[in-house]
N, C-alpha and C positions, 0 to 999 in steps of 0.2 A: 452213436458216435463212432466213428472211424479211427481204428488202430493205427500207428505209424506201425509200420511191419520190422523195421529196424529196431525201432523202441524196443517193441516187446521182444525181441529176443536180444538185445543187451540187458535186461532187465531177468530174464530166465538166465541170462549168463553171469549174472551177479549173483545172483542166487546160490548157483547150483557153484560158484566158483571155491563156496565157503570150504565146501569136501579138498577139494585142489590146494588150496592153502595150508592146509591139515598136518601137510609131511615137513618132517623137518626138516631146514634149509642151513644148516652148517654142520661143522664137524669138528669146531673150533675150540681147544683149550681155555681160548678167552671169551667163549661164551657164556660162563657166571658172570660176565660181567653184566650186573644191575638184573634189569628182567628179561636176560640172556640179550643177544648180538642185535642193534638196533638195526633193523635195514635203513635204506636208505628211502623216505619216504613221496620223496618227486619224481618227475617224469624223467623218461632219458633223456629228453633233451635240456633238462636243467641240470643233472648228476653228468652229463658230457661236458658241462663248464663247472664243475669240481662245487654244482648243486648250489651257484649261485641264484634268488630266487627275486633277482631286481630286473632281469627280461620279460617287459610284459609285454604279452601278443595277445590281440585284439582275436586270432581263432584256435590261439590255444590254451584250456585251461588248468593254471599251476596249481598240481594238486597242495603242493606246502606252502602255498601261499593263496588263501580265499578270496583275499583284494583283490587278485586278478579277475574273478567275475564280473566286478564292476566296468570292467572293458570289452568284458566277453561280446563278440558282433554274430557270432552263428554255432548253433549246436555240436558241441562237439565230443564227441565218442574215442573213447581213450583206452586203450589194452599195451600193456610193458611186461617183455617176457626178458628172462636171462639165462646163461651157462655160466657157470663160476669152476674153475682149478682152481685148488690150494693145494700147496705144497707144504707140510707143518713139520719139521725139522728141531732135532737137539744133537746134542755131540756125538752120537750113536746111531741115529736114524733116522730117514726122512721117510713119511707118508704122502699120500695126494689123495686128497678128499674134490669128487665132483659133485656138486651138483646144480639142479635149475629148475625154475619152477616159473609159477607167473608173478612182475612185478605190482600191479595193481590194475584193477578195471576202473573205469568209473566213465562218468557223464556229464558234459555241464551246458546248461539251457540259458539262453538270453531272455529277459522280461522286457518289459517295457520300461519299469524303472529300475530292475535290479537282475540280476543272476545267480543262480545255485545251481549245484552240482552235488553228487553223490555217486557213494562207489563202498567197494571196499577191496584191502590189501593187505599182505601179512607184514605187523609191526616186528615182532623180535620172534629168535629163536634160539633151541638152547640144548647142543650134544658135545657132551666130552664126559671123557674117565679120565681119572686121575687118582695119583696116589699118595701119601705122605708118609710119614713115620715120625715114630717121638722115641726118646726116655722117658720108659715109663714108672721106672721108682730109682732107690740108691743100689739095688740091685744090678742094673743096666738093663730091664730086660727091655724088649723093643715092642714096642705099640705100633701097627701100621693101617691106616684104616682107608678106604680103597675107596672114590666118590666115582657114583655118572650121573647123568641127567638130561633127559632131551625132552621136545614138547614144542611151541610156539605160542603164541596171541598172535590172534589175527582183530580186525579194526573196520567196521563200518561205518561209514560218516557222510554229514548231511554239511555242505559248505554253501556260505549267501556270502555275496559283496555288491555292495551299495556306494554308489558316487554321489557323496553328499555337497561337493563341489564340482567347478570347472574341471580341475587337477587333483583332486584330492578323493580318495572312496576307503570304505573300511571294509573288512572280512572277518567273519567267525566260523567257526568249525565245531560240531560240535563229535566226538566218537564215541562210540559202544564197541567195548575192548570186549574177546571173549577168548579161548583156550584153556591150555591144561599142559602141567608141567609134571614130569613126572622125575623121581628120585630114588636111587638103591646107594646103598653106603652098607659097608663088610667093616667093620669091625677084628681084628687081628692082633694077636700076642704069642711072640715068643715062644715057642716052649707047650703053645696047649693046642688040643688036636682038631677044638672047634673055635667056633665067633661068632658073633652076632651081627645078621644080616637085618638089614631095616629097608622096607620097601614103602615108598609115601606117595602119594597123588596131592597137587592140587589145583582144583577147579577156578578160574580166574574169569570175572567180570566184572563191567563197571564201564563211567564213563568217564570220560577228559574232555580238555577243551583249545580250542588256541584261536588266538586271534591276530587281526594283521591290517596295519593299516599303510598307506603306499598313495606319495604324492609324486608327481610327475610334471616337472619346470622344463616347458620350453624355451631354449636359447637359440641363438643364434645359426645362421648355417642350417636349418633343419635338425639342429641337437637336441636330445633331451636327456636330462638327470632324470634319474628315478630313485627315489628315498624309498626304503622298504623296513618296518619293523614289526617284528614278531614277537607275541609272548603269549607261552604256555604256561598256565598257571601249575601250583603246586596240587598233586590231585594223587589220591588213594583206588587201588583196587582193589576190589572183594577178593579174596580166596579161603573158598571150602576146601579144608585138607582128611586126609584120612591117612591111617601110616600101621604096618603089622609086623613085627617082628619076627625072626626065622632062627632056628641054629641052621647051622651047615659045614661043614667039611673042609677044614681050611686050603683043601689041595685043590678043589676045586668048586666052580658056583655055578653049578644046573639045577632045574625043577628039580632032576631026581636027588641031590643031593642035598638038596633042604630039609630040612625035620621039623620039629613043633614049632608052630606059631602062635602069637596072640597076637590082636589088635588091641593096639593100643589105645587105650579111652584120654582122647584130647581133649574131650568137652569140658574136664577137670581141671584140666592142666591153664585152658582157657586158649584152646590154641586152636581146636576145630574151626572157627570163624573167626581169620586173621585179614592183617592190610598189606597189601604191597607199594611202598610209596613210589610214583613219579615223578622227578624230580622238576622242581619249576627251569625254564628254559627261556631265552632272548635271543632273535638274531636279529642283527643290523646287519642293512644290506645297500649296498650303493651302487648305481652303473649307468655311464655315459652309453646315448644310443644315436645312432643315425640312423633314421629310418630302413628297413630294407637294404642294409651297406653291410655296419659292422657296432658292435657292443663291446666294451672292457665293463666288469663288475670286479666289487671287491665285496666281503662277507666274511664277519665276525661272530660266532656263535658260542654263548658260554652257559654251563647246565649246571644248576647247587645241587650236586649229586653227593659229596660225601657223605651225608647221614643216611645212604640207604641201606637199606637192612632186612634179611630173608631171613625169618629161624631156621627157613628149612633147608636151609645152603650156607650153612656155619663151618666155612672150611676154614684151619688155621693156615698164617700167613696171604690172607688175601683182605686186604681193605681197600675204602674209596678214597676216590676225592673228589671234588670238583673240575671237570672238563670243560676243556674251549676246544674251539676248531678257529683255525683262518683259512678263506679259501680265497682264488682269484681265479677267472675264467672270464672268456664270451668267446661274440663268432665272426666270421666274415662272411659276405656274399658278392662274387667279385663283381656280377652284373647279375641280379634281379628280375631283369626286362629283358634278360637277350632271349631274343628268337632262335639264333642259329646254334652257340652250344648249351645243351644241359646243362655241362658241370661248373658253368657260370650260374646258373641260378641254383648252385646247391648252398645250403647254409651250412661252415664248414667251423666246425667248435672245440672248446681247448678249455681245459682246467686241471689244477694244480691245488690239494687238499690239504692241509698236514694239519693233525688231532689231534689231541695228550686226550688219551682215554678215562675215563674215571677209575679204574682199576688199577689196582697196587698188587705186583704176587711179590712176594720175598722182601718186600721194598723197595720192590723195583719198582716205577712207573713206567703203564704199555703206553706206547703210541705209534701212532697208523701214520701212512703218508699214501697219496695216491696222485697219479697223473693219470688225466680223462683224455681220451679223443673222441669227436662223433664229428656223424656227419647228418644233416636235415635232408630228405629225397621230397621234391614234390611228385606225385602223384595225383589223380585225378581231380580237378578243382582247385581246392586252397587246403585240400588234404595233403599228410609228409607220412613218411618213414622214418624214423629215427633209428640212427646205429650209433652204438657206442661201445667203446673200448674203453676200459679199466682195468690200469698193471700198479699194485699197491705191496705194499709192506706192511707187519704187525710186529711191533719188537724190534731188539737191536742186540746186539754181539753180548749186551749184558744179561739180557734174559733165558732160560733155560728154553724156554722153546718160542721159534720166529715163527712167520708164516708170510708166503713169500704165494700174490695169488694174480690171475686175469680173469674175467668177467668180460664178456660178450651179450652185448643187452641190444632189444630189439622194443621198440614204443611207434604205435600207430596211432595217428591223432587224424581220426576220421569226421568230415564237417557234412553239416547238414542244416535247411536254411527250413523251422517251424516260425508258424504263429504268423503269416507273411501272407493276405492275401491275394492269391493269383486272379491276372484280369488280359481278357480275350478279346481280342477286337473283332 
């Protein structure tokens, strides 16, 4: 049997992408939040309309939305890369954290009666230090205990969508979550010359699921509605933990200044093999289309996150709660058809995010805003280029620290026509 030559090395690049996903991709304070900084899990050219997921294109396939397989018409090979500035700022000082990595790979294949697609891409990630302080008796003396933690999960997934109707098809997804998160917390008091340094790992797998289903009502004029809804059930990950105790030198925390350690026996404790919960998740999604012209979408997303809960990221003053997002977005295409210029058949796209975060620090509740621009390039065939621009906020004038960032994304949605017998005259 005859290799596609393409195939297989999208396929070695899925692979080998797992290593590439590995490094950490923030640098954010508000990266404890849940199971650290959720990226953004769609293509660029859905995160360029502020990740509305009610645009369905017949040769492109929406990784956060599986339904759209069901309309998939030719193979299509998917890579989304980005650069990210953040600027992280408090009363006293401003940092700028870079960085960029790849947004997801993946692949999705038309059947005869149905479509799937697989890939995989880094779901969350998790770096910041922080410090706190207490009273710690009637004495006053000061307790201050010093947290960081960085690591990722990354996510490979198998997606089918099925058109069980004229207008109407479903989607499931299934993932295999994997990573490792890693923990040091210093322990500190007033007055004494040492503290207790605690260093922890844990090991994260498992799998989740989401599904989606997406009806699409032709009216008038060449318009169409598209109804889009999504739900992620409520679902557990495994984590194997390990964790060993240090003294150390309160002036400062290097190898050389650490002293005796134990490891600590969690198997006791019942803590060596713990869950990390994921929160159940819905998005409703609507969006007027005229073929090939222009799109408005609107999109409502709400996540039952307060009850989640890390033993191993017990920082005081930070709880949950439950999160939504509203977004609005789509695109234009001034002319489609035109011969003479280009940048009439560019698809040219716009969104507009704002999130109340699940995360509480001091009492404060964070929340994000973000305005999208992209542009669709066609390129050879019914293959695009996607660019996109994202300039966001994290926090407000009430919180101790903002963060104020752009992201420059880059998604290639390359088509290819299998399964199609060729005939020669």
């Amino acid at each position: 049997m005859k290799v596609n030559k393409n195939y297989f090395l999208l396929v070695s690049f899925i692979i080998s992408s797992a290593f590439v996903f590995s490094q950490t991709n923030t640098g954010s304070p508000y990266s404890l939040n849940e199971l650290g900084e959720i990226n953004f899990l769609g293509n660029v050219s859905s995160i360029s309309m502020g990740g509305i997921d009610s645009a369905i294109d017949s040769i492109e396939f929406n990784i956060n939305n599986p339904s759209s397989l069901a309309k998939l018409k030719t193979t299509n090979y998917l890579i989304g890369t980005f650069y990210k500035t953040t600027g992280i700022s408090n009363s006293v000082s401003t940092d700028k954290i870079n960085t960029a990595n790849i947004n997801y790979i993946a692949i999705g294949i038309p059947l005869k009666k149905f479509g799937f697609g697989f890939g995989v891409l880094p779901y969350s990630s998790m770096g910041f230090n922080l410090q706190t302080t207490d009273d710690y008796n009637s004495a006053n003396s000061i307790s201050s205990r010093l947290f960081g933690a960085d690591g990722n999960i990354n996510r490979a997934f198998l997606s089918v969508g099925v058109p069980f109707l004229k207008y109407f098809s479903l989607g499931a997804t299934a993932n295999y979550n994997f990573g490792k998160f890693n923990y040091e917390k210093f322990d500190l008091m007033e007055g004494v010359n040492y503290g207790v340094f605690s260093n922890s790992s844990s090991e994260i797998s498992g799998f989740t699921y989401h599904f989606s289903s997406n009806l699409s009502i032709p009216l008038k004029n060449d318009l169409t509605l598209n109804l889009v809804y999504s739900f992620y059930p409520e679902g557990d990950l495994n984590s194997f933990n390990i964790e060993s105790l240090y003294t150390s030198n309160t002036s400062s925390i290097t190898l050389e200044s650490l002293g005796d350690f134990v490891d600590v026996d969690l198997n006791s404790r019942g803590l060596e093999n713990t869950k990390l919960p994921v929160p159940k998740k819905s998005i409703y999604s609507l969006g007027l289309e005229k073929k090939n012209s222009w799109f408005v979408g609107l999109q409502y997303e709400s996540k039952l996150s307060s009850s989640f809960e890390n033993v191993f990221l017990n920082i005081k003053n930070v709880d949950y709660r439950d999160s939504n997002s509203l977004s609005i977005g789509g695109y234009i295409i001034p002319d489609s058809s035109s011969l003479i210029s280009y940048w009439k058949r560019i698809k040219y796209r716009f969104g507009i995010k704002n999130e109340k975060k699940s995360i509480i620090v001091n009492n404060l509740p964070i929340n994000q805003f973000s305005l999208n621009l992209g542009l669709g390039l066609p390129i050879a065939g019914l293959s695009k280029a996607n660019l996109g621009l994202e300039l966001g906020k994290i926090g407000n004038d009430d919180n101790l620290i903002k963060e104020n960032y752009f992201a420059l994304r880059l998604g290639l949605s390359l088509n290819d026509v299998w399964f199609i017998k060729r005939k020669f005259n």
